[in-house]
Structures are given as structure tokens and as C-alpha cells.
C-alpha angles and dihedrals in degrees: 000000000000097000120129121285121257114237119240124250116251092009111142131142131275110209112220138138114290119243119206133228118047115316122211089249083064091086137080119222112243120193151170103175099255096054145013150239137182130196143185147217104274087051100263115144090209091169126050131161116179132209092358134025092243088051113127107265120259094193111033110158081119077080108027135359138301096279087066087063152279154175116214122160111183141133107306090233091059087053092044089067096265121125113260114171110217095218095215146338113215132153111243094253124298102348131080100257102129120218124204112180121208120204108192134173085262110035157321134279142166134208119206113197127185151131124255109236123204130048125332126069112323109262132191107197123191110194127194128197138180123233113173132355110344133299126200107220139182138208112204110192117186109165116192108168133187084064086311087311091119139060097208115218099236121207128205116220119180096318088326126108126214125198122199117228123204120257109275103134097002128307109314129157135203113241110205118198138190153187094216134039118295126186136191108249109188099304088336133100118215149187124179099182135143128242122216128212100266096021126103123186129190147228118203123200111180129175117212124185110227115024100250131104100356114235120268116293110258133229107235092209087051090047096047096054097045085066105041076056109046083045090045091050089045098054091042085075096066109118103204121114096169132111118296093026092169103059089037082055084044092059096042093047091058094051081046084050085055106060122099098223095196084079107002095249118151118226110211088229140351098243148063139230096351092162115243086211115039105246090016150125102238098100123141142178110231105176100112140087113271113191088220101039086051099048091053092047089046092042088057096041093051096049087056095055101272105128107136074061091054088039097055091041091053098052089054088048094056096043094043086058096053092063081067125123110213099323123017133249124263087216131028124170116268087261090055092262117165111201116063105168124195133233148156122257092203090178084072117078093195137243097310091345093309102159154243104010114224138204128191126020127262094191090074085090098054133115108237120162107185086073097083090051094053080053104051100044101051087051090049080057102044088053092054090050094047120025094188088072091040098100092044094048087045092063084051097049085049091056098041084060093042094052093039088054094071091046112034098094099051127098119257157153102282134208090299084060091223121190090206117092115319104246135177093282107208088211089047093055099048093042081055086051089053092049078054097048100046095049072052110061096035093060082051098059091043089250091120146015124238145131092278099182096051090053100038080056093046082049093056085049104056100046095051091049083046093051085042101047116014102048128075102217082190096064102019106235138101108243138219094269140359113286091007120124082207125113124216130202081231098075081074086056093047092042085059097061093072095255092151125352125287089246106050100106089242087072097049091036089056097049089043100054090040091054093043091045107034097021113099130214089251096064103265143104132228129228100232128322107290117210099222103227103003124089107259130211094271090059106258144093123220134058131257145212119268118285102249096202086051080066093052098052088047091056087046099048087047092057090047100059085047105269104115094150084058092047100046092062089053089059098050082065097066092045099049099067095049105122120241098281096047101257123140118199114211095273143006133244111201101171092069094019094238134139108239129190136047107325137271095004119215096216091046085069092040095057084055090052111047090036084056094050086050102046087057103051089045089052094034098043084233113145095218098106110114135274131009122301102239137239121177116107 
């Protein structure tokens, strides 16, 4: 487990301006599909959310200082103020078991941290082995729970440690065990010890519901195996054979990090509030279950192989819907939960001052209507991919149409969720064509029953509004909103559904005006056009990276006019600013060479696989990339 790293394909180096302090591409990605950790470079956990992924944060110096929170074991020297390189950070294969490697003047020691997925209470371990000389090293334990609003009372049993959480869900506390002396320092719990070449010795988090008998005491080797284990079976299933397989198998890992196994739902990201724009407003919690967010995810897991994960996403989307009153929600908790009410954490000053800190998310109320054709049209896929489901998506498929019949013509949010005016979103009305389409095309085939006339009709509607109102003759290409001169990264996204053909000149005039207007010269493409300083369209002030999944879609739709050389560079691109583990934050800074957003981003590593799928069959001639071809006109 302590062989060298594999470089990554595609990995080189973008030369920018260093920044200094700890970038969000700093930190490695710890899961055990039901919460979440991150940690840096110099071996601090400085976000930890135990047993979900919403939970309030117990370590959140991520947001704040270290007074907010924080776990770092690391030579002492390192922690006493002297440079200590840390030689390389890698994961042990393909698992999430995160490996930071410490060179000393007196030896050599690696920690291994990870979460250990599957039943049981939820653990965090933290393992240390010599590997050559000897090595003093120090755990320094500060837990502020409730986001660092709260200075926990910590209680010592027998050699083990307890640390009362706040009531969330009900009392719980965090047990911490470990294989060397640790003492209460203030509010802090602490361990100076020494590792030796051939010892290992663990650190056990554990999180217990109730504050009674604390749960058996683990056994970090055992531990430590099981996950490799569980991470290394995972990946096996992967059914890609094609070029750059490791990165294909990253990628897929972190959607797989990202599931909340309880109920199979899927969070967009693991974090909160991490600013698309460093100092400022645009800070956002994205640890819930978007509808969209989780089709695509689903829609790229499945086309690798991953259908017991589609299978179980599918069954908590459709439960998660039935809770609806009247329409259903664009975003639910991972638990189904409905009301997810948001708020300021003004304790927190924010990632680099990026403030305010939210929590919950205000967007779960929105109208947005692309969602049911994100929906659709990742079902219609999934039953392609597997028959046996075909008759009970089909029924799905029926009532998202149903439901998107009373509400497609309407103005919304779109799939940008903007807070500005609701407006005849382009993207919105052909992702309400696809739902269509879909329901379509599954009562034809006898998948499904509806009333077919009345929506191949609707679908007829729809796409002649879309072509009227929603398209600029002049300059051949479809725009943001009806009536609006504006592009939007989305029209990639919506050229991809199979509206028209790939090759009807609307399609490539629209690619072709959104990369000459949104790409970038770095390589890159923008979501929409920002106002600096004046509040935008979408109600806010302030400019953004670049969308990282806006540069997929515009590899994939590339590849789909015919231009896969072309694409393929884009898509180097992408690749290229991953940082050495294979994680993607939600945008891109490359002025100052620096990842922005909440990390790592789900649809960040969904834009590198299914621009990957579609580069291939573009290149190979084989017909697997995703979704019909088109052919209305």
C-alpha cells in the first residue's frame, strides 16, 4: 500500500500565479457513503461531518479558523513551526483511503486516513506506520461542533475519550480511541508519541447515537482492510476497458464517495459554502440531493457499469417524490427530507473571507423545469441499459410528464437556479421537450401507458414554440432565454437531448456561437456572462470560475458534430487542473490557477466522464454515447 503513486493521464502542469494560504485543491475527499471529511496537506481533517453528509460540521476550519475546529496528526516538528515535506499524497489504489507520506530527519511514516464505509457506527481512522528510523509524531484533536459554534464538554472512560455533540437529531457523542496516550488539553485532546519502522499504530473516531455504553472498541488493521476492500470491489465493476482507465475508475470513485448509501441518494458535493468567486457572495450548501445533479450522476454511473447504484437511486427518487404535495421538489436530503431551510452561520468568516456561510438551501422551492427532462432522459437510459426495470421506469417516466404537462410553459429558475426574475429559460423548455419524448417513445414501444396522441402533440408544441422563440435565425443559434440576445453554457447541455440532429446547422451554430462567445482562451467555458459589481440577472453581484461541467459539454457536444480532435483538447483542459489526487471542485480560476466551488463537485466528474464516453464513440465509431440522435425538424 506504500507503493509509488500513478500519474495521472493527462496531468501536466498550468502555470499561474501562486496564491498563497491552503486552496481548496489542498485537500483529499474521505467517505464512507453516509458523511463526509476533507483533509489537507499538512494532515488536518478541517471538515467533518458525521453520520450525513448535512450533518453540522464537528472540524470547520475549511470555513473559519482554527478555533472552529480541526484534526491534524503530523511530525511534531511540522506542528512546532519547522518545514517538514510531506513526499506525496496519493489514495491506496483504488479506494479512498488517503495516504500522506512524511520524510524527517529520522525517518519515515505514513498515515493512512479514511472512513469506513458500510454498516456499524460510522468511524473515521486515522492509521500511522513506520517505515523507516523513527518518526515523533502528534495528534492534535480540537472538536467544535454545530459548524465551531460549540466548545463540546469531553469525558475520559477507561483510556477512551467521549465528546458530546449538540442535539441535532437527539444527544450523540463522538468516542475517540487509541492505541497511545492521549490527554485533555484545555478543550483539546492530545498524543505526542513515536512510530517505529514495522509499527502502526491507530486513531479511532467513532460517532454513537445516545450517550450510554460507547461502541466496542475497533481494531484499526481490520478496519483498514475492510475498506481497501469494500473501495477495490467497487471499482472492479467498472466496465470500461478504454485509454486513461484510472482516471475514468477516479472519477467514478468520487460519484461512488457521494452516495448516501442509507437510501441510495446521491449530494452534489460534500461541502458547504466554498465561494465561486474568492471574498464573495456566491456561497452555497451543497449537501443535498438535487434531482438533476443525481440523474446525471446516475446516468454516468450506470453507462460504466454501476446499476445496482441507478437502481437503488431510482427507487429514493421515486419515494422522495411521493411525499409531494402537488409538484415535486428539485432537491430533497439525502434522507427525503423536504424542508431544508436556509440560514447564516455568522461565527464563520468564510473560506478566505468568503462570505456569509450558508446553510440550507433556499433553491429547494424553485420552479425549475429542466429538471423533468434530466430526469426523463436518464430513466429512458437506464431502461435501455437494463430491460428488467423498463415497465417500472416506464410508469415514472408516464407521471413526470404528467406532472410536467401543467407546468412547461411557465417561466422559471432554470437549471442555473437564479434568484433574479423567473424567464422563459431556452435550456428549461427543451429539457421539457426530452421528458416528452421520452414518455413518448416508451408508450410506443409498449414500455408504458399514457395518453400518446395528446403528448406527441405537446411534443410537437413545444418544439415549434422552442424553434419560434427561443432561436436567433440572424445569428443561427438558439439564446439563454426567449426574446434575449444572451447565450448560456446550457444550450450544449440542451443540443445534447436529441432535440434536432447533430447535424441540422441550429445545433453546430449554436456550439459554435456559445464557444466563440463563453469559451475562454484558457480552455475553458463560462457559464453565462457575470456584471462585476452589479447585480446580474441571475441576483447577484460579483463573477465566477469557469464551470467546469460547461467545459465538458462543450467537449461532448464537439465530439458530437464530428470534431473529436477538437474535443478531445477541450477536454484536456479539464483534466489538466485536477489536483494530484483526481478531484475537480465546481469551477476553475486560471488567473490565479486555482480550483473554486464546493469540492470536490459531482458534475465536475460527470462532465469527464461522459465527455469521455462520447469522445470515444465519436473516435471508435461505437453508438454507446448517451440519449437518442434526434430528428424532428
Amino acid at each position: 500500500m506504500t507503493a509509488p503513486a500513478a500519474v495521472l493521464p493527462h496531468q501536466r502542469t498550468v502555470g499561474r500565479t501562486p496564491v498563497p494560504g491552503v486552496r481548496i485543491e489542498d485537500f483529499g475527499l474521505l467517505s464512507d457513503q453516509r458523511g463526509s471529511a476533507l483533509v489537507r496537506r499538512d494532515g488536518s481533517i478541517d471538515w467533518l461531518c458525521m453520520p450525513r453528509f448535512d450533518s453540522g460540521a464537528v472540524f470547520a476550519r475549511l470555513l473559519g479558523t482554527a478555533e472552529h475546529g480541526f484534526w491534524q496528526i503530523a511530525p511534531a516538528s511540522l506542528m512546532e513551526g519547522a518545514e517538514v515535506p510531506a513526499s506525496h499524497r496519493r489514495y491506496a489504489g483504488n479506494s479512498l483511503i488517503l495516504q500522506t507520506r512524511w520524510a524527517t530527519a529520522t525517518g519515515t511514516a505514513v498515515v493512512s486516513d479514511f472512513m469506513v464505509p458500510g454498516g456499524g457506527a460510522p468511524r473515521l481512522v486515522r492509521s500511522v506506520t513506520g517505515l523507516a528510523g523513527r518518526v515523533t509524531m502528534r495528534s492534535l484533536l480540537r472538536a467544535r461542533p454545530d459548524y465551531g459554534h460549540t466548545v463540546s464538554r469531553i469525558t475520559g472512560f477507561d483510556g477512551r475519550h467521549a465528546i458530546d455533540l449538540p442535539g441535532e437529531h437527539g444527544a450523540a457523542r463522538l468516542w475517540l480511541d487509541a492505541d497511545v496516550p492521549v490527554h485533555l488539553n484545555g478543550a483539546d485532546l492530545v498524543a505526542d508519541f513515536t512510530v517505529t519502522e514495522g509499527e502502526t499504530l491507530a486513531f479511532v473516531l467513532a460517532w454513537q447515537e445516545g450517550v450510554g455504553s460507547p461502541p466496542s472498541a475497533p481494531v484499526g488493521n481490520v478496519l483498514l482492510k475492510f475498506t481497501l476492500d469494500f473501495w477495490e470491489d467497487w471499482a472492479v465493476r467498472c466496465a470500461y476497458t478504454g485509454p486513461d482507465r484510472g482516471s475514468v475508475v477516479r472519477s467514478l470513485l468520487t460519484l461512488g464517495a457521494l452516495v448516501y448509501a442509507p437510501t441510495g441518494a446521491i449530494v452534489a458535493a460534500p461541502t458547504t459554502s466554498l465561494p465561486e468567486e474568492i471574498g464573495g457572495v456566491r456561497n452555497w450548501d451543497y449537501r443535498y440531493a438535487w434531482l438533476r445533479d443525481g440523474a446525471l450522476a446516475i446516468g454516468a454511473l450506470a453507462s460504466f457499469g454501476y446499476l445496482r447504484e441507478a437502481h437503488a437511486w431510482v427507487s429514493w427518487m421515486v419515494q422522495a417524490g411521493s411525499t409531494a404535495s402537488g409538484r415535486r421538489q428539485i432537491m430533497y436530503g439525502v434522507g427525503g427530507e423536504t424542508k431544508l431551510p436556509e440560514r447564516e452561520l455568522p461565527w464563520l468568516p468564510g473560506y478566505e473571507g468568503s462570505a456569509p456561510v450558508r446553510v440550507g438551501n433556499g433553491a429547494a422551492s424553485q420552479l425549475q423545469v429542466d429538471v423533468y427532462g434530466e430526469l426523463a432522459q436518464v430513466l429512458y437510459e437506464v431502461a435501455l441499459a437494463d430491460p428488467s426495470w423498463v415497465r417500472r421506469i416506464g410508469a415514472v417516466v408516464v407521471a413526470l410528464a404528467a406532472e410536467l404537462e401543467e407546468v412547461w410553459d411557465q417561466p422559471d429558475a432554470g437549471i442555473w437556479e437564479v434568484r433574479g426574475p423567473r424567464r422563459h429559460f431556452t435550456h428549461s423548455k427543451i429539457m421539457a421537450w426530452t421528458a416528452v419524448d421520452r414518455a413518448v417513445l416508451l408508450i410506443e414501444a409498449g414500455h408504458a401507458d399514457g395518453p400518446l396522441e395528446r403528448w406527441r402533440a405537446l411534443r410537437a408544441a413545444i418544439h415549434a414554440e422552442v424553434c419560434e422563440k427561443g432561436y436567433d435565425a440572424e445569428r443561427n443559434t438558439f439564446t439563454q432565454s426567449y426574446g434575449s440576445p444572451e447565450l448560456d453554457a446550457s444550450l450544449l447541455h440542451a443540443m445534447l437531448s436529441g432535440f434536432l440532429p447533430a447535424d441540422d446547422k441550429r445545433v453546430i451554430g449554436t456550439v459554435e456561437a456559445v464557444q466563440r462567445d463563453l469559451a475562454t482562451d484558457d480552455g475553458f467555458v463560462l457559464r453565462y456572462r457575470t456584471t462585476g459589481n452589479t447585480v446580474g440577472p441571475d441576483g447577484f453581484p460579483g463573477d465566477e470560475g469557469r464551470f467546469l461541467i460547461c467545459t465538458g459539454w462543450l467537449a461532448e457536444c464537439l465530439a458530437l458534430i464530428g470534431r473529436p480532435v477538437e474535443a478531445d483538447a477541450v477536454l484536456d483542459s479539464l483534466l489538466a487542473v485536477r489536483n494530484g489526487l483526481g478531484l475537480l471542485a465546481e469551477e476553475y480560476d486560471p488567473g490565479v490557477g486555482r480550483q473554486l466551488g464546493n469540492f470536490p463537485q459531482a458534475f465536475s466528474h460527470i462532465a469527464h466522464l461522459n465527455a469521455t464516453t462520447r469522445i470515444r464513440a465519436a473516435t471508435t465509431g461505437d453508438a454507446a454515447a448517451p440519449g437518442p440522435t434526434g430528428a424532428e425538424s
